[in-house]
C-alpha positions in Angstrom: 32.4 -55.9 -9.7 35.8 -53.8 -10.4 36.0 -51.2 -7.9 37.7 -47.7 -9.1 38.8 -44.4 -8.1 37.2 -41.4 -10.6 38.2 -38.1 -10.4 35.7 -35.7 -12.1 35.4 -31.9 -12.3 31.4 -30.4 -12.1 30.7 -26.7 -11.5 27.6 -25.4 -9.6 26.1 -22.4 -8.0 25.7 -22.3 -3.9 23.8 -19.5 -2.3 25.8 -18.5 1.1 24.3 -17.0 4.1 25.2 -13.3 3.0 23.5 -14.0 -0.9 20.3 -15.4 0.9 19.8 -12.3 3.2 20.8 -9.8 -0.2 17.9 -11.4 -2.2 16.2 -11.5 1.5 16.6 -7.7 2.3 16.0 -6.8 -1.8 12.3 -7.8 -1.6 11.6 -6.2 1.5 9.1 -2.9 1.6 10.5 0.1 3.4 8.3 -1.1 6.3 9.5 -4.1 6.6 12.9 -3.0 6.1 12.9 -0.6 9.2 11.7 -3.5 11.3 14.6 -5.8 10.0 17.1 -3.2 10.9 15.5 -2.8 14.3 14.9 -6.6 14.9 19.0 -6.5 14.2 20.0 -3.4 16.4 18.6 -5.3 19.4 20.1 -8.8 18.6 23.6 -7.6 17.4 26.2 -5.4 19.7 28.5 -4.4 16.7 25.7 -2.3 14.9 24.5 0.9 16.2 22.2 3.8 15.0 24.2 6.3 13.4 22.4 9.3 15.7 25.0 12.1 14.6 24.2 11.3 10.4 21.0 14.0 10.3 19.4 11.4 7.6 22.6 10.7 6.0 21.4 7.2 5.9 23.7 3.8 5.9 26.5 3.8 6.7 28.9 0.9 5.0 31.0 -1.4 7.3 34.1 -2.6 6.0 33.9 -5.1 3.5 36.0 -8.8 4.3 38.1 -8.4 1.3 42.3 -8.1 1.2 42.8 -4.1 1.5 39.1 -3.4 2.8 38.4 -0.7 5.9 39.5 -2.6 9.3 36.9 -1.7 12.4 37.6 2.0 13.8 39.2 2.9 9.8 36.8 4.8 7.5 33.8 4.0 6.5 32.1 5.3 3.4 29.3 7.5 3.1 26.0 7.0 3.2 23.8 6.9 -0.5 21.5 9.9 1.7 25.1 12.1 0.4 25.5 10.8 -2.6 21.8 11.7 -3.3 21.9 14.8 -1.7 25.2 15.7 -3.4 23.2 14.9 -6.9 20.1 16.7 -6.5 21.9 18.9 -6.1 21.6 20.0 -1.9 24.5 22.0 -1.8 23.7 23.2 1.9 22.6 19.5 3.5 26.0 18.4 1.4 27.9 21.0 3.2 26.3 20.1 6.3 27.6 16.4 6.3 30.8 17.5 5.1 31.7 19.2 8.5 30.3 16.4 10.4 32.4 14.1 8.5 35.7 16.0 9.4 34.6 16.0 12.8 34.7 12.1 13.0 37.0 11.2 9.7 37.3 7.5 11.1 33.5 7.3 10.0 33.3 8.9 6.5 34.8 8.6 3.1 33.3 9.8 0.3 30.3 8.9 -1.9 32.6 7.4 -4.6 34.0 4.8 -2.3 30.7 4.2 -1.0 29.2 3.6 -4.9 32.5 1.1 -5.9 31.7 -0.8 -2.5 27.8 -1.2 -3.7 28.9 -1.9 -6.8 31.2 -5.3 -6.2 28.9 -7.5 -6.0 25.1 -7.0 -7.4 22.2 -8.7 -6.2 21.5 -9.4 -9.9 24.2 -11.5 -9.9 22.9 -13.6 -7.0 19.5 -13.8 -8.3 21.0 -15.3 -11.5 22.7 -17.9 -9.9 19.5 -18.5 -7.8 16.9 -18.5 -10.4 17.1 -22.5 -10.4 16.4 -21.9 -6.8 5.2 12.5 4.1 8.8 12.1 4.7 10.6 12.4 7.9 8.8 11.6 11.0 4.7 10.3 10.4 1.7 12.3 11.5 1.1 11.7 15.3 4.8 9.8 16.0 7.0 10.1 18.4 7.5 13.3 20.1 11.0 15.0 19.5 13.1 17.4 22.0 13.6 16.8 25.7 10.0 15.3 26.7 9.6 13.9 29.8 8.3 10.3 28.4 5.2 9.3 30.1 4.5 12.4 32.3 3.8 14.0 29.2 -0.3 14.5 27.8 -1.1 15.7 24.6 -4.9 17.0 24.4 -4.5 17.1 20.6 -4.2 13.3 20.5 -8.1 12.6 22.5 -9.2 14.4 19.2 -8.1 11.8 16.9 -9.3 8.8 18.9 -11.9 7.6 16.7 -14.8 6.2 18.8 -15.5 2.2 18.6 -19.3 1.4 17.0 -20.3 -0.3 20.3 -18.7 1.8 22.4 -20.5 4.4 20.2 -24.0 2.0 20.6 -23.8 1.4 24.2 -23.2 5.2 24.8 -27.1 5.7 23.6 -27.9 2.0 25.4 -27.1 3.4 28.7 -29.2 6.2 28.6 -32.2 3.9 28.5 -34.3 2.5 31.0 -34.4 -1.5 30.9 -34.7 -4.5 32.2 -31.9 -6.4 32.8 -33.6 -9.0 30.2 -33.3 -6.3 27.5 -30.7 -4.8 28.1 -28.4 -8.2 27.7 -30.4 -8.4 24.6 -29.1 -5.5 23.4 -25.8 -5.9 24.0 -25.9 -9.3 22.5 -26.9 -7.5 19.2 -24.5 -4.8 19.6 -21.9 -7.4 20.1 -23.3 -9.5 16.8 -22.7 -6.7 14.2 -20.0 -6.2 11.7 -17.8 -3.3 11.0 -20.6 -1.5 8.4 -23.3 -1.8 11.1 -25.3 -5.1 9.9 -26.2 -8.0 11.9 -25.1 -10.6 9.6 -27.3 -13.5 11.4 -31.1 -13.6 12.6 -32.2 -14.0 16.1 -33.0 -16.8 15.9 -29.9 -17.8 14.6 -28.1 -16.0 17.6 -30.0 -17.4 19.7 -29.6 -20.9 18.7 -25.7 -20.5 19.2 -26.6 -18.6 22.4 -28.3 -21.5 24.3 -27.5 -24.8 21.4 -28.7 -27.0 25.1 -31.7 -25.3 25.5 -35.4 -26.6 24.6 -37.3 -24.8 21.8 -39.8 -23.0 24.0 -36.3 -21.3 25.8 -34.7 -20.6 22.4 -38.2 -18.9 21.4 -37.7 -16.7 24.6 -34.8 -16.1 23.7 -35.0 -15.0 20.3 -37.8 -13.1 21.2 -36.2 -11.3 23.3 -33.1 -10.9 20.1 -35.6 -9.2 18.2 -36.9 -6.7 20.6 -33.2 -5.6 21.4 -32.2 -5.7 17.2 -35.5 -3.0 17.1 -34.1 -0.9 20.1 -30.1 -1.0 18.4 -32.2 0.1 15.0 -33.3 3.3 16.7 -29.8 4.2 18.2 -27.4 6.1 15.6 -26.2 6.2 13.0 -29.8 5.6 11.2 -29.6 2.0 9.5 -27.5 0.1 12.2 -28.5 -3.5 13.5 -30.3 -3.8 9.7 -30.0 -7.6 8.2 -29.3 -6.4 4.8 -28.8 -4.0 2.8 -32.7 -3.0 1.5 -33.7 -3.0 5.4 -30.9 -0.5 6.0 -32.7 1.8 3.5 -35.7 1.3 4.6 -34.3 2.3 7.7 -33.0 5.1 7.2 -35.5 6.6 5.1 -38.3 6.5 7.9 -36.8 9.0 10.1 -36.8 11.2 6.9 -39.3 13.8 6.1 -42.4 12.3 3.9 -42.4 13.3 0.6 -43.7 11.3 -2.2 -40.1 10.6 -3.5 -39.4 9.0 0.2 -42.6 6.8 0.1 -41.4 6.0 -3.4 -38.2 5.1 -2.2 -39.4 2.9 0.2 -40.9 0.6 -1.9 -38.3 0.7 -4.0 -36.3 -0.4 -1.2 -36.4 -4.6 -1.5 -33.6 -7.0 -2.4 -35.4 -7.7 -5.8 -36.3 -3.8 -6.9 -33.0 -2.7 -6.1 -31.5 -5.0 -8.2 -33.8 -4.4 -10.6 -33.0 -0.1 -10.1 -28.8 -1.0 -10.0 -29.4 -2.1 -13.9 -32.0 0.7 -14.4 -34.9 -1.6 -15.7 -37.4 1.8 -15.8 -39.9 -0.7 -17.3 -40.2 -3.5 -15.0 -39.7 -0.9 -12.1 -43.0 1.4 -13.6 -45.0 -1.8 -14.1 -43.9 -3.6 -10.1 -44.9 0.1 -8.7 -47.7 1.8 -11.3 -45.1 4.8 -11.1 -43.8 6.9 -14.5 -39.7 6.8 -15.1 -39.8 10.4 -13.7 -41.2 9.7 -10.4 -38.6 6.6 -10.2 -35.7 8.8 -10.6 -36.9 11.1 -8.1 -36.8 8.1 -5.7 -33.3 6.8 -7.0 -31.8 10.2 -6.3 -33.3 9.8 -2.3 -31.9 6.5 -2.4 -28.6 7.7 -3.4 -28.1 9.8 -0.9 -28.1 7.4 1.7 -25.5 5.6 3.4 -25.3 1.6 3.0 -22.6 1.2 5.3 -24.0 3.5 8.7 -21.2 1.9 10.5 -18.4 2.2 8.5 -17.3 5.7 9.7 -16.6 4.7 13.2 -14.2 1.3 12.4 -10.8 2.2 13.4 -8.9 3.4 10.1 -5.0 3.0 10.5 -3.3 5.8 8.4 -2.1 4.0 5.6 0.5 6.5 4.3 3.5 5.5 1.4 6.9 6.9 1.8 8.5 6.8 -1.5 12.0 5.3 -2.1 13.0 6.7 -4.8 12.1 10.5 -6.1 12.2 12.0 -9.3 13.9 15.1 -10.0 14.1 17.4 -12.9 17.6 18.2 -13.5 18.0 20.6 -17.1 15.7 19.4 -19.4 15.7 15.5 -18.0 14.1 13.7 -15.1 16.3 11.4 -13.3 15.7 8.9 -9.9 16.8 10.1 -6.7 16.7 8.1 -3.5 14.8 9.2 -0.6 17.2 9.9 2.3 14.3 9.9 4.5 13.6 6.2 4.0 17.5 5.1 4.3 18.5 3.5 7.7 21.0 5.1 9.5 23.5 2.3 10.6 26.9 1.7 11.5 29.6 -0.8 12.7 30.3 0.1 16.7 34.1 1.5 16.5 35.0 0.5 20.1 33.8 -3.0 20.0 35.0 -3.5 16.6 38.4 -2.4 17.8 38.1 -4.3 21.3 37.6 -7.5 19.5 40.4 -6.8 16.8 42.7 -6.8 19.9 41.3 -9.6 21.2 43.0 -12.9 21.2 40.2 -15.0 21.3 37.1 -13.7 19.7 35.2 -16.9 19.8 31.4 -16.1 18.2 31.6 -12.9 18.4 33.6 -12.7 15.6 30.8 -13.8 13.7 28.5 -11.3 14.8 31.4 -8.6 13.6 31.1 -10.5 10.4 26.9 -10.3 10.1 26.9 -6.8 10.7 29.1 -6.3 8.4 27.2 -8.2 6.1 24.0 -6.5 6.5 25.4 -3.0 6.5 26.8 -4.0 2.9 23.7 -5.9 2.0 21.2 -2.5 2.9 23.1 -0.4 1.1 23.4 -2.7 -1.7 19.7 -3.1 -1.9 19.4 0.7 -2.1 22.1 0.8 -5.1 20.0 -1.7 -6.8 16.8 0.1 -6.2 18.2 3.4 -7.6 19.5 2.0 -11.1 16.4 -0.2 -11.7 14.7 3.3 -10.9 16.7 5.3 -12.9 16.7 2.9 -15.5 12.7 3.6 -15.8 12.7 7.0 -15.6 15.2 7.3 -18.3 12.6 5.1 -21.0 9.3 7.4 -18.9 10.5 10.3 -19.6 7.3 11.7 -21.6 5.4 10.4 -18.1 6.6 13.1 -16.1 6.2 16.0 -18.2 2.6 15.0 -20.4 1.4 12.5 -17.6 -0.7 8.7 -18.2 -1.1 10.0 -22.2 2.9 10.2 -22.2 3.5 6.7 -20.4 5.2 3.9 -23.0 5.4 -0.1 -22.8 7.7 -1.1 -21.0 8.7 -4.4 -19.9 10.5 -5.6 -17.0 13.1 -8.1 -19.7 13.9 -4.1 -21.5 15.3 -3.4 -17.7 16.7 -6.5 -16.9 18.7 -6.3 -20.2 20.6 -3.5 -20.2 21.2 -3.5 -16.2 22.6 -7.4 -17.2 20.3 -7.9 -14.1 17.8 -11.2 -13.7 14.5 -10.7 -14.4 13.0 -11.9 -11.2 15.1 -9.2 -9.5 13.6 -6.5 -11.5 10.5 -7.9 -10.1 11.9 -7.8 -6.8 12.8 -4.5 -7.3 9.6 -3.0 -8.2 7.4 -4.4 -5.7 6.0 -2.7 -2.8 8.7 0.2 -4.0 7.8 3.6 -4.9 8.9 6.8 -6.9 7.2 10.3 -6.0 6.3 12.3 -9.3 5.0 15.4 -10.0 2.0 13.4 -10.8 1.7 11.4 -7.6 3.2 8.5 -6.0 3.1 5.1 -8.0 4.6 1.9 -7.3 7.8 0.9 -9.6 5.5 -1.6 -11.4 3.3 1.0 -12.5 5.1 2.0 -14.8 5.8 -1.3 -16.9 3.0 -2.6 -19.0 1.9 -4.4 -22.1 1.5 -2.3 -25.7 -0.7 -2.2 -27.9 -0.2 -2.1 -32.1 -0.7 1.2 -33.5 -1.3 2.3 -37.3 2.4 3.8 -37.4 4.3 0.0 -36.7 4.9 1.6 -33.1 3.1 0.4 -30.1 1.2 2.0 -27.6 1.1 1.5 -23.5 -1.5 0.2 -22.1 -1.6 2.8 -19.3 -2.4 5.5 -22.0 -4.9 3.8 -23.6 -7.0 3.4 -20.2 -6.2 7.2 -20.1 -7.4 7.8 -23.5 -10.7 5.8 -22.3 -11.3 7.6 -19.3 -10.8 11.1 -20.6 -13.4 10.0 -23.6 -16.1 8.7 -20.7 -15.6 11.7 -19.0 -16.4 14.0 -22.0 -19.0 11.9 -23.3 -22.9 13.5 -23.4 -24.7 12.1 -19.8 -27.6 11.4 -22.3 -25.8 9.1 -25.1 -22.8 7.9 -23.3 -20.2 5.8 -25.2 -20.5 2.1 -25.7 -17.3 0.1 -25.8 -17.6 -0.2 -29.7 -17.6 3.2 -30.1 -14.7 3.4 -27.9 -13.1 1.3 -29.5 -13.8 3.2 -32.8 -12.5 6.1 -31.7 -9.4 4.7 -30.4 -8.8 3.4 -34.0 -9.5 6.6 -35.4 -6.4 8.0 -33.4 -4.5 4.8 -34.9 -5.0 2.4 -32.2 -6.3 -1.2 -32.9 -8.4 -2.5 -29.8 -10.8 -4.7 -29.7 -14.7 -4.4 -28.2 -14.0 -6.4 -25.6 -10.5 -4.8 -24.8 -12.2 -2.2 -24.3 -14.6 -3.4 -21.8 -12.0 -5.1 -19.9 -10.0 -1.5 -19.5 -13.1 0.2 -18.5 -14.2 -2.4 -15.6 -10.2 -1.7 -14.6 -10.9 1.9 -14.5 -14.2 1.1 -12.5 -16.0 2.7 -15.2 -20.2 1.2 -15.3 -21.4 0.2 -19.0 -23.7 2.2 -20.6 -26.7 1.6 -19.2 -25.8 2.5 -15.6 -24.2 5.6 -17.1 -27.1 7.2 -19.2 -28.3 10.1 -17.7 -31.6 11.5 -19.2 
């Protein structure tokens, strides 16, 4: 065997550290973005929040590149100024300006700031790795000089939404019990779920309860279950501590006045006849109970005003509030994408530790850290630069959305986006996930408005979007007494030029939550 010396020339693609946390940071939700930047305040010295930028946003460390910003040189300005500046905000822009020219070392203009963002796109590195309310939310922290903890607010008791069993053993300690029942009581109030049921039997609990006891002591015990589940069913709300949901009715109905439409109800309340009243079957409902359809609907309308989860209204409900990233802004007779400056960190590179270092002989690691929070500061405001074309991009090809609403919206796929950005794909993805653009019509993720078309008698194409529209404006003008069925949808669509199927149909209308034809007749 000859050995040999070969020299050969290969290419291939490497993602570095700084690449990995740009796709990293691109997929993030604003959320998760503001606990990113956080997490990073606290672990590196050379980043600090940028108090004095009033919502100016990011603000960009110098890049490591020959002729780049050195620490305590200028920095660029944030994309809150270059948003500001385009939506034209001529008194915030103003505003900014004169902070700026009270610290020039910490400013340049939005133009530097958009050639920085635009050296090096995170579509670029998601090529190379395919192979691989605004301002402050409702009830947060307090602002002016507050004393911290010394300080009460009697408004916030009034939104403290009481626990179900704290709200149960409230009415449980009024009575008078044995200590027998009572732990009985609270083993049932401790057994239910968030909606109020008891999803096992007492005999069930009390087989977990005492699993090394005989059966005559599992019988006690079970016994004593059942009297306590009766006790819980008399506490409020009316229907808690019920096993299901036809028991819950029945329930509740009891401590209603009698009326023949309640005692109808209550038959009518069983697993088997309310299935049999969720599909309508008059018929097999007027044979089980000898009643006419008239009498039946009576008793449907006392069953639907019921509640079949008497427990939900006390489970704790965390506001779940979306703060848009991007907004869109009528400007002439267009709409264009705006970023939010509300939702852009306000960051910048410490000047005095920057410069401390830079004098510094020896830097050891913390020269790295300089060079991470450099990193990240270019790598937030590149993922906001990204954001705002991709956004853009959409609202340019949506622009009917904006002004006519869902009838205006038109297909649109991510590849249309991805091509003339000369972005990846995937990063279009990334891009419109968990993002979000406020419009005069609401707020709607970016992803809302890409979707499939559908072939019209023209050659053109309609979205999918507008055709669920189309459907639920039709359903909603139909008569209660001969609603639509999908085929006649679907005729009608085709008689505005629109080629969908029956079962296209059907699948749009469960989208749209819409019940068939049978739960919708009305007579």
């Amino acid at each position: 065997m000859k050995q040999s010396l070969n020299l050969r020339l290969s290419q291939h693609l490497a993602l570095t550290p700084q690449l990995q946390q740009s796709i990293r940071l691109l997929q993030l939700s604003t959320v998760e973005l503001q606990q990113e930047v956080e997490q990073m305040l606290e672990l590196n010295p050379f980043l600090e929040p940028d108090d004095d930028a009033g919502g100016a946003g990011v603000e960009q460390a110098a890049p490591d590149a020959p002729g780049n910003a050195q620490a305590g040189e200028a920095a660029p300005a944030s994309p809150a100024e270059a948003a500001r500046a385009t939506a034209g905000e001529a008194a915030a822009t103003a505003g900014e300006g004169e902070a700026a020219e009270a610290a020039p070392e910490l400013r340049l203009d939005a133009e530097d700031w958009r050639e920085g963002a635009h050296s090096a796109d995170p579509a670029e590195t998601e090529q190379a790795s395919d192979s691989a309310d605004w301002g402050d939310a409702a009830g947060g922290g307090r602002q002016g000089g507050g004393e911290g903890d010394d300080e009460f607010d009697p408004l916030g008791l009034a939104h403290a939404a009481q626990d179900l069993r704290a709200h149960l053993r409230l009415q449980l300690a009024g009575c008078s019990l044995s200590a027998q029942d009572r732990a009985a009581a609270e083993a049932i109030i401790d057994s239910l779920d968030d909606d109020g049921y008891l999803p096992e039997q007492p005999e069930q609990l009390a087989a977990e309860l005492a699993p090394h006891g005989d059966a005559q002591d599992v019988e006690a015990l079970a016994h004593a279950l059942r009297v306590g589940q009766r006790l819980v069913q008399s506490f409020d709300p009316a229907g808690v501590g019920a096993g299901n949901l036809a028991e819950c009715m029945r329930l509740q109905l009891l401590r209603q006045p009698a009326s023949d439409a309640g005692r109808l109800a209550l038959e009518l309340c069983t697993p088997e006849r309310l299935e049999w009243l969720s599909r309508r079957d008059w018929k097999r409902l007027a044979r089980a109970l000898h009643a006419d359809e008239a009498a039946l609907r009576a008793a449907q309308q006392v069953i639907a005003r019921l509640d079949p989860r008497p427990g939900a209204r006390f489970a704790a409900q965390a506001a779940q509030s979306v703060v848009p990233d991007v907004i869109a802004q009528r400007v002439g007779k267009r709409w264009r994408a705006v970023l939010n400056p509300d939702v852009l960190p306000k960051l910048r590179i410490h000047s005095l530790y920057a410069e401390l270092l830079r004098r510094a002989r020896d830097g050891g690691g913390l020269s790295g850290q300089l060079q991470e929070a450099r990193w990240f500061v270019r790598n937030v405001q590149q993922r906001f630069e990204t954001i705002e074309r991709v956004a853009q991009a959409v609202v340019e090809r949506q622009q009917a959305f904006f002004t006519e609403g869902e009838l205006g919206m038109r297909p649109l796929v991510l590849r249309e986006i991805a091509d003339e950005l000369g972005l990846h794909e995937s990063t279009i993805s990334r891009v419109t996930t968990q993002k979000y653009m406020l419009t005069p019509h609401g707020t709607f993720e970016l992803k809302y408005f890409f979707g499939s078309g559908l072939a019209t008698d023209s050659g053109a194409s309609a979205s999918s979007t507008a055709v669920r529209a189309l459907i639920r404006a039709m359903v909603q003008q139909e008569n209660p007494a001969s609603p639509l069925s999908d085929g006649e949808i679907a005729e009608r669509l085709a008689a505005q030029g629109i080629s969908v199927a029956r079962r296209t149909v059907a699948k749009y209308r469960e989208a749209l939550r819409i019940p068939p034809t049978t739960q919708r007749k009305v007579v």
